[in-house]
PDB file of N, CA, C and O in Angstrom:
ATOM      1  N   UNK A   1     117.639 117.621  91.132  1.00  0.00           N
ATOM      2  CA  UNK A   1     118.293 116.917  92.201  1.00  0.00           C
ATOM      3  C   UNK A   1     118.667 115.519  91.723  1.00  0.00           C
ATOM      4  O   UNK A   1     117.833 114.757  91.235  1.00  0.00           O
ATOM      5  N   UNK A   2     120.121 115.172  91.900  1.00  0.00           N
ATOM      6  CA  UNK A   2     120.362 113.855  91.518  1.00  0.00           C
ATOM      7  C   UNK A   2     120.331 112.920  92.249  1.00  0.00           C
ATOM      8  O   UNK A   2     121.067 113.281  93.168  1.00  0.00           O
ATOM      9  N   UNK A   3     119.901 111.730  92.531  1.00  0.00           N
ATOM     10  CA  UNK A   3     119.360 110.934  93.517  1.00  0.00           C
ATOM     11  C   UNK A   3     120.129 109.715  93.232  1.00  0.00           C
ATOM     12  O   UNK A   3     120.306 109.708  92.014  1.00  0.00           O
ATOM     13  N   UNK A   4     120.769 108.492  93.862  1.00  0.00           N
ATOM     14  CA  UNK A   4     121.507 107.489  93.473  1.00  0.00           C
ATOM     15  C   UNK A   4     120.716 106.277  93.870  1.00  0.00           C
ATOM     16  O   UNK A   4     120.232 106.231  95.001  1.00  0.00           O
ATOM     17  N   UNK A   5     120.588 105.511  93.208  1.00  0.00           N
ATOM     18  CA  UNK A   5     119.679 104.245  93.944  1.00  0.00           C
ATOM     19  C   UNK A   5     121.004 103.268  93.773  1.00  0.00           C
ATOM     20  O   UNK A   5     121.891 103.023  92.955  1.00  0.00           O
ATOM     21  N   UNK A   6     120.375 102.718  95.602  1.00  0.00           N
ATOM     22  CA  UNK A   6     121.317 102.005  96.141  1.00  0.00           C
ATOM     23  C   UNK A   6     120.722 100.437  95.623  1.00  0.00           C
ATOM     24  O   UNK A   6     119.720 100.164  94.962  1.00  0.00           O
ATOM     25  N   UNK A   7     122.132  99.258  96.414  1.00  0.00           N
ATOM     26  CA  UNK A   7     121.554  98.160  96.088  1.00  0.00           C
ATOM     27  C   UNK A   7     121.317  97.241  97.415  1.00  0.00           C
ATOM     28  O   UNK A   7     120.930  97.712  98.485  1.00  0.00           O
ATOM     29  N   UNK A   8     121.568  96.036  97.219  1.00  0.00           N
ATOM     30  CA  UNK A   8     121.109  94.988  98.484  1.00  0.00           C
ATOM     31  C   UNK A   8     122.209  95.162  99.209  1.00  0.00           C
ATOM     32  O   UNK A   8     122.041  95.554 100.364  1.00  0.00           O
ATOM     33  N   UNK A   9     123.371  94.960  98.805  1.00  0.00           N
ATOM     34  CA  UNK A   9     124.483  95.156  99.458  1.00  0.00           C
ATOM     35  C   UNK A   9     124.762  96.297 100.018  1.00  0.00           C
ATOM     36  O   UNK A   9     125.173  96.210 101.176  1.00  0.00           O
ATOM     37  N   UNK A  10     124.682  97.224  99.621  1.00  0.00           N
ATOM     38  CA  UNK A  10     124.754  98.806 100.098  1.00  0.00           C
ATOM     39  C   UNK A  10     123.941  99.277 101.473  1.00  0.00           C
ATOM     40  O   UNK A  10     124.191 100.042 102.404  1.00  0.00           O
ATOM     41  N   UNK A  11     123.013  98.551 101.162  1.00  0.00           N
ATOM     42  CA  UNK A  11     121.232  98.362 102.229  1.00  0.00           C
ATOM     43  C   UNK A  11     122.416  97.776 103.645  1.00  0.00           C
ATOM     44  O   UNK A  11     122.784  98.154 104.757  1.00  0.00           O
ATOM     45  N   UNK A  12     122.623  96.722 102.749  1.00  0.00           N
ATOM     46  CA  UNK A  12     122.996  95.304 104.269  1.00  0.00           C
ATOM     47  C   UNK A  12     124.172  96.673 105.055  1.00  0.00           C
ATOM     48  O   UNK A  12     124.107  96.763 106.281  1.00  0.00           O
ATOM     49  N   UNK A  13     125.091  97.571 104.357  1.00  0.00           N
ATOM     50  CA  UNK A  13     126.330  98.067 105.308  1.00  0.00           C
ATOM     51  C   UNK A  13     125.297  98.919 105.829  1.00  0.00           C
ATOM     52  O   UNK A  13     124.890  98.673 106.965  1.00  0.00           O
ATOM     53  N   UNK A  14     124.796  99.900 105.174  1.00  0.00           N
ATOM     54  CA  UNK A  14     124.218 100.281 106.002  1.00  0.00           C
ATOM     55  C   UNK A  14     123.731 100.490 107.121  1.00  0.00           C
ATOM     56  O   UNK A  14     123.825 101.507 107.808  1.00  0.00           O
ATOM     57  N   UNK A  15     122.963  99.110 107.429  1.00  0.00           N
ATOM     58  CA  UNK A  15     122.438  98.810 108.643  1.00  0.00           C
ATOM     59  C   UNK A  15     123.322  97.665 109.200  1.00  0.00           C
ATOM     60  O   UNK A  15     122.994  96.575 109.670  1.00  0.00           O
ATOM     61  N   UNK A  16     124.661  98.289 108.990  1.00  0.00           N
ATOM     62  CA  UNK A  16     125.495  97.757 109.953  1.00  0.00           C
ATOM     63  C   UNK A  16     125.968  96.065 109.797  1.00  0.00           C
ATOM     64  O   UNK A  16     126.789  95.436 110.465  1.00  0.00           O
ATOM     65  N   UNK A  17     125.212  95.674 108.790  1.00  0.00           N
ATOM     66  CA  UNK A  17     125.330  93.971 108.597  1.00  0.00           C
ATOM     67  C   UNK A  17     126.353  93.986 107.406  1.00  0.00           C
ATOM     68  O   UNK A  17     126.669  94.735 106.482  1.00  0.00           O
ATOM     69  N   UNK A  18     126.754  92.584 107.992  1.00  0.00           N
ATOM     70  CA  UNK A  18     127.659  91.556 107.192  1.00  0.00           C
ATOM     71  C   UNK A  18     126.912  91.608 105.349  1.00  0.00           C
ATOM     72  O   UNK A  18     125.713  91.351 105.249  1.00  0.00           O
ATOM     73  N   UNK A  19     127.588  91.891 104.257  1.00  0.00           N
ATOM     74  CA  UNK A  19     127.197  92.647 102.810  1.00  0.00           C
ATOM     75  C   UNK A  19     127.718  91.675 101.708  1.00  0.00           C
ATOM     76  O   UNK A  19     127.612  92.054 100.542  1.00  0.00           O
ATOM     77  N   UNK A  20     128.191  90.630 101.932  1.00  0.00           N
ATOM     78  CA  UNK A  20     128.599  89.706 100.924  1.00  0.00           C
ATOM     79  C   UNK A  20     127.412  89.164 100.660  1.00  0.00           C
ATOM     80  O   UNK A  20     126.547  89.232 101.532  1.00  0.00           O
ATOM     81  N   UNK A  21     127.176  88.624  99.613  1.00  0.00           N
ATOM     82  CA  UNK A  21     126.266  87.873  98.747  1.00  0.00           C
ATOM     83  C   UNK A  21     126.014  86.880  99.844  1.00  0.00           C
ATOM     84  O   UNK A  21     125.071  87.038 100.620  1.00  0.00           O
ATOM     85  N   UNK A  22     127.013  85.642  99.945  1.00  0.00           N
ATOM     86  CA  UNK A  22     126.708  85.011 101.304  1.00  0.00           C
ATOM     87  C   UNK A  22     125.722  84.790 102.591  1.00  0.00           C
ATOM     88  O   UNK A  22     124.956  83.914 102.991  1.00  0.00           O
ATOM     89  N   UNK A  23     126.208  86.177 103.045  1.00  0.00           N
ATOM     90  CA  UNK A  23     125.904  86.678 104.594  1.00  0.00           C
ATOM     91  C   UNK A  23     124.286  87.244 104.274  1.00  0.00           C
ATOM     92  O   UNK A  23     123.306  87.089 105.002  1.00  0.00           O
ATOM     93  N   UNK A  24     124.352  87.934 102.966  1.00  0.00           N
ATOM     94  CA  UNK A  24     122.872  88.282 102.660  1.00  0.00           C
ATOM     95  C   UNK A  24     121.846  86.864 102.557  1.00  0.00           C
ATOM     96  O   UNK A  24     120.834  86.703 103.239  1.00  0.00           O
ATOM     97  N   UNK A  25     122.499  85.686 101.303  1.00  0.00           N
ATOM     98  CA  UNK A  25     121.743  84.671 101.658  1.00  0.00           C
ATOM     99  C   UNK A  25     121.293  83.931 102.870  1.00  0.00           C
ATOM    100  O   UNK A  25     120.268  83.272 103.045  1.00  0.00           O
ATOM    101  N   UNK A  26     122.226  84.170 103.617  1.00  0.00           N
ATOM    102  CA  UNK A  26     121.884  83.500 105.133  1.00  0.00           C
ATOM    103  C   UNK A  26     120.985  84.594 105.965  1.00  0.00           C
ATOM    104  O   UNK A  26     119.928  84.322 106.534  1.00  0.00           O
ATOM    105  N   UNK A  27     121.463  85.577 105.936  1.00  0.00           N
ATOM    106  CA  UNK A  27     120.444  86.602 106.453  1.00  0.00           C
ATOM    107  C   UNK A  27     118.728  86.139 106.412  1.00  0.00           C
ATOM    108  O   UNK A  27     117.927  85.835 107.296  1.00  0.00           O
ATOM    109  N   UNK A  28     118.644  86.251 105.028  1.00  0.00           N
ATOM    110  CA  UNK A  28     117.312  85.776 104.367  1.00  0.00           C
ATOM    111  C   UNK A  28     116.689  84.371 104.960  1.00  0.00           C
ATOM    112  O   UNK A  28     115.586  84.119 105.445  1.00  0.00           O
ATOM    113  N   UNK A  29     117.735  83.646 104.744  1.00  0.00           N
ATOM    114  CA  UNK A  29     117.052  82.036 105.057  1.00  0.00           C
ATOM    115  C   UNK A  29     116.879  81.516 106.618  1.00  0.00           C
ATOM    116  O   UNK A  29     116.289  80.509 107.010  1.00  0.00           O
ATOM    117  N   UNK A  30     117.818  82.862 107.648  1.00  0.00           N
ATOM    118  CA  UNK A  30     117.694  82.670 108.942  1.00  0.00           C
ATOM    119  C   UNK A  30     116.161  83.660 109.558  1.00  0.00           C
ATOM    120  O   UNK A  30     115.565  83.379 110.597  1.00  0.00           O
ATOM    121  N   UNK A  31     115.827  84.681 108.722  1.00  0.00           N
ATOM    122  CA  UNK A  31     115.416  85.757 109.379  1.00  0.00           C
ATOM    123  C   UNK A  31     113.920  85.709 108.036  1.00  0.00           C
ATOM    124  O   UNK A  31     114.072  85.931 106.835  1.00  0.00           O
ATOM    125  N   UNK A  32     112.822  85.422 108.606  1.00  0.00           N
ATOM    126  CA  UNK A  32     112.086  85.343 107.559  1.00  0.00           C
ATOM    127  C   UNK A  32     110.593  85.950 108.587  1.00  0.00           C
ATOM    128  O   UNK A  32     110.152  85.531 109.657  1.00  0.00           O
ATOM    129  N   UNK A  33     110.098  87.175 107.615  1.00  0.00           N
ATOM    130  CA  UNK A  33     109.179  87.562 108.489  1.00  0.00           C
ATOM    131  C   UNK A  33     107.095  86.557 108.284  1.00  0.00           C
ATOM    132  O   UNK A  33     106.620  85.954 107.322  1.00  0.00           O
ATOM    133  N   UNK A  34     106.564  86.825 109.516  1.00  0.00           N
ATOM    134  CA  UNK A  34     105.630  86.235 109.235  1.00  0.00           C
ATOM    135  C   UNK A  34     104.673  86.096 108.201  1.00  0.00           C
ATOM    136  O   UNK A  34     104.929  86.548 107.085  1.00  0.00           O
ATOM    137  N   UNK A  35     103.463  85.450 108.469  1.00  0.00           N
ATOM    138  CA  UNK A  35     102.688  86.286 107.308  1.00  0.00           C
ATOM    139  C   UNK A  35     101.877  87.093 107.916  1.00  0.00           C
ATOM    140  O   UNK A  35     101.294  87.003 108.996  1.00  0.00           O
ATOM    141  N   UNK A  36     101.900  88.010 106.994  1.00  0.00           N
ATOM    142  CA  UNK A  36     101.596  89.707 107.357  1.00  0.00           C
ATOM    143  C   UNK A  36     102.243  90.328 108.150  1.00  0.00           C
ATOM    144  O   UNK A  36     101.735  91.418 108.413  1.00  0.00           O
ATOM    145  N   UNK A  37     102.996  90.150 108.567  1.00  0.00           N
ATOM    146  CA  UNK A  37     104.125  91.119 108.926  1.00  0.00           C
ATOM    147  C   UNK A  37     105.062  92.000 108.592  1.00  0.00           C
ATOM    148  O   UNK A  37     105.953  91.533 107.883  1.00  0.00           O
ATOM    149  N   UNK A  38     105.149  93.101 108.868  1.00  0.00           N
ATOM    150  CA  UNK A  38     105.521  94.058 108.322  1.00  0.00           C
ATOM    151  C   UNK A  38     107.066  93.893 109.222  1.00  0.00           C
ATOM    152  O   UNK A  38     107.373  93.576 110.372  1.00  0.00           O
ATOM    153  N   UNK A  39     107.956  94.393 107.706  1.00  0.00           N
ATOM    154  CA  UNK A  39     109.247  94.243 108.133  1.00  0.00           C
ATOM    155  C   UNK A  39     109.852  94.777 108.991  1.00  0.00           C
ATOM    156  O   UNK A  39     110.877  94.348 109.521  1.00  0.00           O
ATOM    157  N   UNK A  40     108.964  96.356 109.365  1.00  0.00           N
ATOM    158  CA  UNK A  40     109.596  96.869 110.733  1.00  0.00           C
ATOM    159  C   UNK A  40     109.358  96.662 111.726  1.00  0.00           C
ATOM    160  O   UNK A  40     109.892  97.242 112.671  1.00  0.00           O
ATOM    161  N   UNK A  41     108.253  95.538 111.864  1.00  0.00           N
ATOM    162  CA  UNK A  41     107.859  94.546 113.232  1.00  0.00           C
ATOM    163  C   UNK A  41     108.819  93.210 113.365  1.00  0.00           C
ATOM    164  O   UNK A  41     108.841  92.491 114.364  1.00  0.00           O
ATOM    165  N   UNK A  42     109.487  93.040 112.358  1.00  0.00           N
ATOM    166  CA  UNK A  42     110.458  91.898 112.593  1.00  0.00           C
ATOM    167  C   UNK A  42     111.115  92.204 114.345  1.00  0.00           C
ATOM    168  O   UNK A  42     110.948  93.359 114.738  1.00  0.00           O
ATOM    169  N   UNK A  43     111.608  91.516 115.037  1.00  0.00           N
ATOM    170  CA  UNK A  43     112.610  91.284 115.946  1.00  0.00           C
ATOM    171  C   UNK A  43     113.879  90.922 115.818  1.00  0.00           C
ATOM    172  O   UNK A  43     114.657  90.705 116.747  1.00  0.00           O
ATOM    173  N   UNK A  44     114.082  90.858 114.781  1.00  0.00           N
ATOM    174  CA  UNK A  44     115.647  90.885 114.573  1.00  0.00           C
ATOM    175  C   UNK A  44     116.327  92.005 113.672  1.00  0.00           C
ATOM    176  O   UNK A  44     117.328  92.055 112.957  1.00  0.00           O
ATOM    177  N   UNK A  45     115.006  93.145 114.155  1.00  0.00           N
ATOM    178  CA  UNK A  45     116.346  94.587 113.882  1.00  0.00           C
ATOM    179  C   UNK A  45     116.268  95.177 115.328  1.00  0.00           C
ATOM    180  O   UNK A  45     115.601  94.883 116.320  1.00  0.00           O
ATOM    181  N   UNK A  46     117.323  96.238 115.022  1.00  0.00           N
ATOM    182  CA  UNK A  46     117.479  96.730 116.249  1.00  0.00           C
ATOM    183  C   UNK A  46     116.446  98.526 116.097  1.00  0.00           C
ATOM    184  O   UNK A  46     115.816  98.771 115.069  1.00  0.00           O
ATOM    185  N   UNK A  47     116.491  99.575 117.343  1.00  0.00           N
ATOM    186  CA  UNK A  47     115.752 100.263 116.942  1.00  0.00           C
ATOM    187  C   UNK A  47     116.207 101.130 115.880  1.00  0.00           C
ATOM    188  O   UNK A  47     115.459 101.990 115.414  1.00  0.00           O
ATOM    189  N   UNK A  48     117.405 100.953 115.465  1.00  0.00           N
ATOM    190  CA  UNK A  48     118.220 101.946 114.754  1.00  0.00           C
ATOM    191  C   UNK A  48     117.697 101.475 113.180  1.00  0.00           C
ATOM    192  O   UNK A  48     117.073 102.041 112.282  1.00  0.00           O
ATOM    193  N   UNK A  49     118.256 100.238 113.349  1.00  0.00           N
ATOM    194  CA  UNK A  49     117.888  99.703 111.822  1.00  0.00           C
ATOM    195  C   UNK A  49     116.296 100.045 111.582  1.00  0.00           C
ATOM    196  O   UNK A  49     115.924 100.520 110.509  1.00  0.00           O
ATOM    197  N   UNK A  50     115.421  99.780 112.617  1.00  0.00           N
ATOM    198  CA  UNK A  50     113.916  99.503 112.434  1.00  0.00           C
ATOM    199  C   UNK A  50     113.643 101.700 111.962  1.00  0.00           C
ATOM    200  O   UNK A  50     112.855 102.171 111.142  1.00  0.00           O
ATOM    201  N   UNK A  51     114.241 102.159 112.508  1.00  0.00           N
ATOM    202  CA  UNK A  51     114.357 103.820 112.221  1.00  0.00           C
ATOM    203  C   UNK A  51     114.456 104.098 110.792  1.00  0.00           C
ATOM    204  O   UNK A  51     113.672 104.817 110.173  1.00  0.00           O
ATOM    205  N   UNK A  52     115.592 103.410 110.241  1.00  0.00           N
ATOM    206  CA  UNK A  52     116.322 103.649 108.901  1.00  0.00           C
ATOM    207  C   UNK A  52     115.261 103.048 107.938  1.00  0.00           C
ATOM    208  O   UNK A  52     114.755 103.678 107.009  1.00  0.00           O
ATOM    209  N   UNK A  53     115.034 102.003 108.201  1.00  0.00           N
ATOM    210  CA  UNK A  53     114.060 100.980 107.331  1.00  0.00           C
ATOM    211  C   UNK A  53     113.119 101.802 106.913  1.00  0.00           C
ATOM    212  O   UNK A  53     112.909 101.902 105.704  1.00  0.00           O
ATOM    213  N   UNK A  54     112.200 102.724 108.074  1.00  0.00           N
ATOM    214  CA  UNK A  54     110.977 102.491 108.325  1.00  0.00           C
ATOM    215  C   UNK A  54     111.100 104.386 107.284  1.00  0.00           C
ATOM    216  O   UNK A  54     110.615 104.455 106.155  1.00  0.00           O
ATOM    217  N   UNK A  55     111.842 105.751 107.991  1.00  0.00           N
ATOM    218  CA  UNK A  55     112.194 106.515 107.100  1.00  0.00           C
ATOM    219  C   UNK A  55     112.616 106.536 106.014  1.00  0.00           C
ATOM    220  O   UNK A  55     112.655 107.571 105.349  1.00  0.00           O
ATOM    221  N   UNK A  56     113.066 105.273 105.554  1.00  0.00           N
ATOM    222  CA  UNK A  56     113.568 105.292 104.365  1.00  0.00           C
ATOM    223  C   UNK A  56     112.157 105.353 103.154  1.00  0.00           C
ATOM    224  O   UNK A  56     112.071 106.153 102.222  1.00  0.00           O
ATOM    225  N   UNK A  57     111.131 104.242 103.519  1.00  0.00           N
ATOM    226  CA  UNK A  57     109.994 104.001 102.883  1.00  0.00           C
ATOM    227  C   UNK A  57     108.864 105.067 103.075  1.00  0.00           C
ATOM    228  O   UNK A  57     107.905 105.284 102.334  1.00  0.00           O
ATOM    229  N   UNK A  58     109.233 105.726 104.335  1.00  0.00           N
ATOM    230  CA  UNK A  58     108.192 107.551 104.688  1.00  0.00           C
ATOM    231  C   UNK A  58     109.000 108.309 103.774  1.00  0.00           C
ATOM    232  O   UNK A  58     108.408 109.375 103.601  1.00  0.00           O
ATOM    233  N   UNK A  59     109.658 108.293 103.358  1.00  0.00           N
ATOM    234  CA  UNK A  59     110.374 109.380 102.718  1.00  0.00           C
ATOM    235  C   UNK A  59     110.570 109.065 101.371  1.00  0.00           C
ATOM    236  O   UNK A  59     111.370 109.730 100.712  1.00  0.00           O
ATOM    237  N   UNK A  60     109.969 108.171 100.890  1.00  0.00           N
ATOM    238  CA  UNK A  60     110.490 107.391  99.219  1.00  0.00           C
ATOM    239  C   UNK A  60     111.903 108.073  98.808  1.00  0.00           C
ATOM    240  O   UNK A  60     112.150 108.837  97.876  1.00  0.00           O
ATOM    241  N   UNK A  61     112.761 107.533  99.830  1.00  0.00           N
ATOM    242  CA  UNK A  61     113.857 107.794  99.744  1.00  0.00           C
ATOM    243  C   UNK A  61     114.541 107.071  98.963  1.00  0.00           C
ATOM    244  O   UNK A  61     113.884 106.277  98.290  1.00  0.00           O
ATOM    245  N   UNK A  62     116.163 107.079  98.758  1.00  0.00           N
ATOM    246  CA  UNK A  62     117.097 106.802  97.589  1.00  0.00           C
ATOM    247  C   UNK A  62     117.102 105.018  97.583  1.00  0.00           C
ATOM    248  O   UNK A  62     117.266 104.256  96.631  1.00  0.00           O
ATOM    249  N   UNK A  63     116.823 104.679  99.231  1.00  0.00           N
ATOM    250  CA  UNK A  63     116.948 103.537  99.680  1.00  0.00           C
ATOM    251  C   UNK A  63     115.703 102.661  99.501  1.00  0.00           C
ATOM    252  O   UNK A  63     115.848 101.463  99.742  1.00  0.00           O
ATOM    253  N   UNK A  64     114.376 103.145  99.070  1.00  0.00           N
ATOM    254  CA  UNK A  64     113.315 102.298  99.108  1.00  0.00           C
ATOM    255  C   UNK A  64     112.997 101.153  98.650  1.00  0.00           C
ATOM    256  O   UNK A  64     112.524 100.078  99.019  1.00  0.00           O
ATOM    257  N   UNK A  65     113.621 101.989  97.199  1.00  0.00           N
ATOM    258  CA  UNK A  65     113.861 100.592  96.706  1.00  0.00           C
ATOM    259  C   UNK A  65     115.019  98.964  96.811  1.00  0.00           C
ATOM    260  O   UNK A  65     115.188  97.974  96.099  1.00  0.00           O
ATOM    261  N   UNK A  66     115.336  99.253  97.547  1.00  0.00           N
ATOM    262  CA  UNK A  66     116.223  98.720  98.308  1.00  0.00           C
ATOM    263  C   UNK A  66     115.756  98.252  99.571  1.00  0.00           C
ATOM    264  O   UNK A  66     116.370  97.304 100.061  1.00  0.00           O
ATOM    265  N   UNK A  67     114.789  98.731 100.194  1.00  0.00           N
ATOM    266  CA  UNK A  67     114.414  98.127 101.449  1.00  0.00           C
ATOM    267  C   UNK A  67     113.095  97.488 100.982  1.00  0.00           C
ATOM    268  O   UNK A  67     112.476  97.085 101.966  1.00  0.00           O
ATOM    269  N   UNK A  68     112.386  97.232  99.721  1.00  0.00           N
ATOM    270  CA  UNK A  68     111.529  97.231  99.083  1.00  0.00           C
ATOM    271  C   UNK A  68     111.277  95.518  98.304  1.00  0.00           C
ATOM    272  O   UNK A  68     110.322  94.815  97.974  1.00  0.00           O
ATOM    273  N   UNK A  69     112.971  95.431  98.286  1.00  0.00           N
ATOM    274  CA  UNK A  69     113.674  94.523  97.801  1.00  0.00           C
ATOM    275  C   UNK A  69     113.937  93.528  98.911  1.00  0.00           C
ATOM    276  O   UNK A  69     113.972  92.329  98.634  1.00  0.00           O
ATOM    277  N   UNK A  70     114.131  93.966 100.195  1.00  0.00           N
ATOM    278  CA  UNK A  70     114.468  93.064 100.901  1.00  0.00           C
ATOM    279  C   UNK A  70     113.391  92.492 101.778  1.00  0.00           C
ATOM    280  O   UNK A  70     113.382  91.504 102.514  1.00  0.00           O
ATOM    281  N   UNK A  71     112.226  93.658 101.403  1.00  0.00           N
ATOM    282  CA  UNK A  71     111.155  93.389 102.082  1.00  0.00           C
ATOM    283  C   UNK A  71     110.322  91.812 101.724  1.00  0.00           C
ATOM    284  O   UNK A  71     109.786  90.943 102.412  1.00  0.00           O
ATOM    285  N   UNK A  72     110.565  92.026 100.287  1.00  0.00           N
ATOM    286  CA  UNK A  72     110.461  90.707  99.634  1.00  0.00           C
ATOM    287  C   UNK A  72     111.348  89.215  99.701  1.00  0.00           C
ATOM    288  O   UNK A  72     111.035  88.025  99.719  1.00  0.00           O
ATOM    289  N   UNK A  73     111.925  89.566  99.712  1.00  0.00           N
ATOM    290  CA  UNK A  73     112.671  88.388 100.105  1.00  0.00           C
ATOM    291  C   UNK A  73     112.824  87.618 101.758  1.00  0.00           C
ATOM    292  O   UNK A  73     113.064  86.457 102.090  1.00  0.00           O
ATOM    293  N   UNK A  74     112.634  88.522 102.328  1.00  0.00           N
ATOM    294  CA  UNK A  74     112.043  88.164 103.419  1.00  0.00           C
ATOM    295  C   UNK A  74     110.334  87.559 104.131  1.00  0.00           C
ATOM    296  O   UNK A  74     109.887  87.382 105.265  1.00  0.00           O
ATOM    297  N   UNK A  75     109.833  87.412 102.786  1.00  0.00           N
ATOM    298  CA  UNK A  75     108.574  87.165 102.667  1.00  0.00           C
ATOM    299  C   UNK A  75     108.259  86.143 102.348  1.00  0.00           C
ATOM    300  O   UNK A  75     107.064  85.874 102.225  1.00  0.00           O
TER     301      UNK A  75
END
């Protein structure tokens, strides 16, 4: 099975957000989760995104690493 790993940008359309380098930096510097907080407890996704996020990492899916990535930076 061939599997494609996605990137940050790919992540951001995904879930429906603004995907320029930019919009990702601001993303980050507006939206920063607590400490210890887990990214699918943030409040600034919606339930759709918080769905995608959260299956993506139950499923060590194509995207994990990618949500894995942003998990960090949001940290």
């Amino acid at each position: 099975m061939e599997t494609h790993m996605h990137d940050l940008r790919m992540l951001f359309q995904q879930l429906g957000l603004p995907s320029a380098q930019a919009d990702i930096d601001t993303f980050v510097e507006m939206n920063r989760l607590k400490v210890g907080q887990s990214l699918f407890d943030a409040d600034f996704w919606n339930p759709q995104q918080v769905a995608f996020l959260a299956q993506s990492i139950a499923d060590d899916a194509d995207w994990a690493e990618a949500v894995d990535e942003l998990a960090n930076l949001l940290s």
